[in-house]
C-alpha positions in Angstrom: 0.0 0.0 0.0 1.1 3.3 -0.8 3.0 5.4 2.5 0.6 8.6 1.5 -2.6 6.7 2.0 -1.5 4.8 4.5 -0.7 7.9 6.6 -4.2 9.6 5.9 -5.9 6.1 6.6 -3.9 7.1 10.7 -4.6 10.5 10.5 -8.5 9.4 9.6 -8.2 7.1 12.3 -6.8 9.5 14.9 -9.3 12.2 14.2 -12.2 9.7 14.7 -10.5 9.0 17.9 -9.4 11.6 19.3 -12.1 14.6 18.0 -15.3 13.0 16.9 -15.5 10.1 19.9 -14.4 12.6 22.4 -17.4 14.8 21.1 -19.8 11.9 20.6 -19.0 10.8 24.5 -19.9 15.0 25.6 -22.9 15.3 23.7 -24.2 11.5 25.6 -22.9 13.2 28.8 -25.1 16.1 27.5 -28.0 14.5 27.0 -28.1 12.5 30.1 -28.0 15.2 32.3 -30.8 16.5 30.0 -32.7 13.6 30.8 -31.9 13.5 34.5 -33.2 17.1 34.9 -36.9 16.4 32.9 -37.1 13.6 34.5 -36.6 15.6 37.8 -39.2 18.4 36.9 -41.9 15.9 35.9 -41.5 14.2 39.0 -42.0 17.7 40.8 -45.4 18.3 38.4 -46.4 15.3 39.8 -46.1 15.9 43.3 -47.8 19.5 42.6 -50.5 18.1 40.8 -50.8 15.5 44.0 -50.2 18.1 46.6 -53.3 20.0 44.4 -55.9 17.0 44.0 -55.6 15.5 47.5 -55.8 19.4 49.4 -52.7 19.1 51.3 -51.4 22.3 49.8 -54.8 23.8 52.2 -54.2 21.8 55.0 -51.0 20.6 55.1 -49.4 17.3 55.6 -46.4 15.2 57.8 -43.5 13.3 55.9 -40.4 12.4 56.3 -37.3 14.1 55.0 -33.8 12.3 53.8 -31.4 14.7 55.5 -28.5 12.0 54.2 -27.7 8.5 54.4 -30.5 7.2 54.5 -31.9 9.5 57.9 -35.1 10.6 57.9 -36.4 13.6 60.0 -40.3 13.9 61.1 -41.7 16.9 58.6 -45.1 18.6 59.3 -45.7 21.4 56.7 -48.3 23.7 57.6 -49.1 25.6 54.2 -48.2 23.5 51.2 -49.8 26.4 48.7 -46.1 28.1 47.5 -43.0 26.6 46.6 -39.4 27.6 45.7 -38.3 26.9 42.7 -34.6 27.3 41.4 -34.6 29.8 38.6 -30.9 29.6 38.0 -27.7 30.6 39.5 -28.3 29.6 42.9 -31.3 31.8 43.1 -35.0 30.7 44.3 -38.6 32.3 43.7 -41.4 31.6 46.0 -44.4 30.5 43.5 -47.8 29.5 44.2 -48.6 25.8 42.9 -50.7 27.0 39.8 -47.6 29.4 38.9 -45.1 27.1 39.7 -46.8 24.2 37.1 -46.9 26.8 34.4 -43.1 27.7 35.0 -42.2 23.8 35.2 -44.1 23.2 31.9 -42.1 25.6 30.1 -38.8 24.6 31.3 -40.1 20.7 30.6 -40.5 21.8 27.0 -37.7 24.0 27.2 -35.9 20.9 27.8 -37.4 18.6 25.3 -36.1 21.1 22.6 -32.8 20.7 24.2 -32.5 16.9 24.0 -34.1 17.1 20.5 -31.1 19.1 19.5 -28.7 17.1 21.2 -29.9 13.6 19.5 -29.4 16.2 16.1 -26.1 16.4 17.1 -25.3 12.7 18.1 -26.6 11.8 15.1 -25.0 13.6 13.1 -21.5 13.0 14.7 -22.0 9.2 14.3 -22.5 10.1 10.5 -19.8 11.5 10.4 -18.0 8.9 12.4 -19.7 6.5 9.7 -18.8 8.5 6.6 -14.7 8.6 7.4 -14.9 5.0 7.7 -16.3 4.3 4.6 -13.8 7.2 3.3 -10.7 4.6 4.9 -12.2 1.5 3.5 -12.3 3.4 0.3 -8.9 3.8 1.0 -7.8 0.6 1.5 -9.1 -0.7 -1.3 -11.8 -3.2 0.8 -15.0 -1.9 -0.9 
């Protein structure tokens, strides 16, 4: 086989390697954290929407509270009608319940764009991941 191609076949290899795997494995890093934080906020719209239908956020209720390793602390919350909600940079609101569900739904689809964008991108790095190794069997002469 000829030196030149056999040096483009490394440097082919090396850039699928070291650039597009590298960036394949962020964007999958990306989108799980994506997934980890929707799947956070629907789990708060359903507490909300429970807190709502059953009238605890009127009357209030008693749980218990993981303070860390697996210790729970007696709760009793007297008015369950606002919440905080983080709003970014370390920064909380006080909402009421019906405000707080309409903020929550927007960041949900806020974050469905995201991930739809992400899975763009993923895609779209595998074809290209996909499209250089044709390129090096092409190369090699395999096809």
């Amino acid at each position: 086989m000829n030196p030149d191609i056999q040096k483009k076949i490394l440097q082919f290899e090396a850039f699928i390697n070291d650039v597009l795997k590298t960036d394949l494995a962020k964007l999958e890093e990306k989108l799980n954290s994506k997934n980890t934080d929707i799947a956070e906020f629907i789990q708060l719209k359903t507490i909300i929407t429970t807190l709502q239908s059953n009238g605890f956020n009127k009357s209030g209720f008693k749980t218990q509270v993981d303070i860390g390793n697996n210790f729970y602390v007696e709760a009793n919350v007297e008015d369950a009608s606002n919440i905080l909600l983080d709003v970014g940079l370390g920064h909380y609101v006080e909402f009421s319940l019906e405000e707080a569900l309409i903020i929550i739904n927007v960041r949900i689809k806020l974050f469905e764009k995201q991930i739809t964008h992400i899975r763009k991108q993923i895609a779209r790095t595998n074809a290209h991941i996909k499209l250089i190794l044709i390129g090096i069997r092409d190369l090699q002469g395999l096809r």
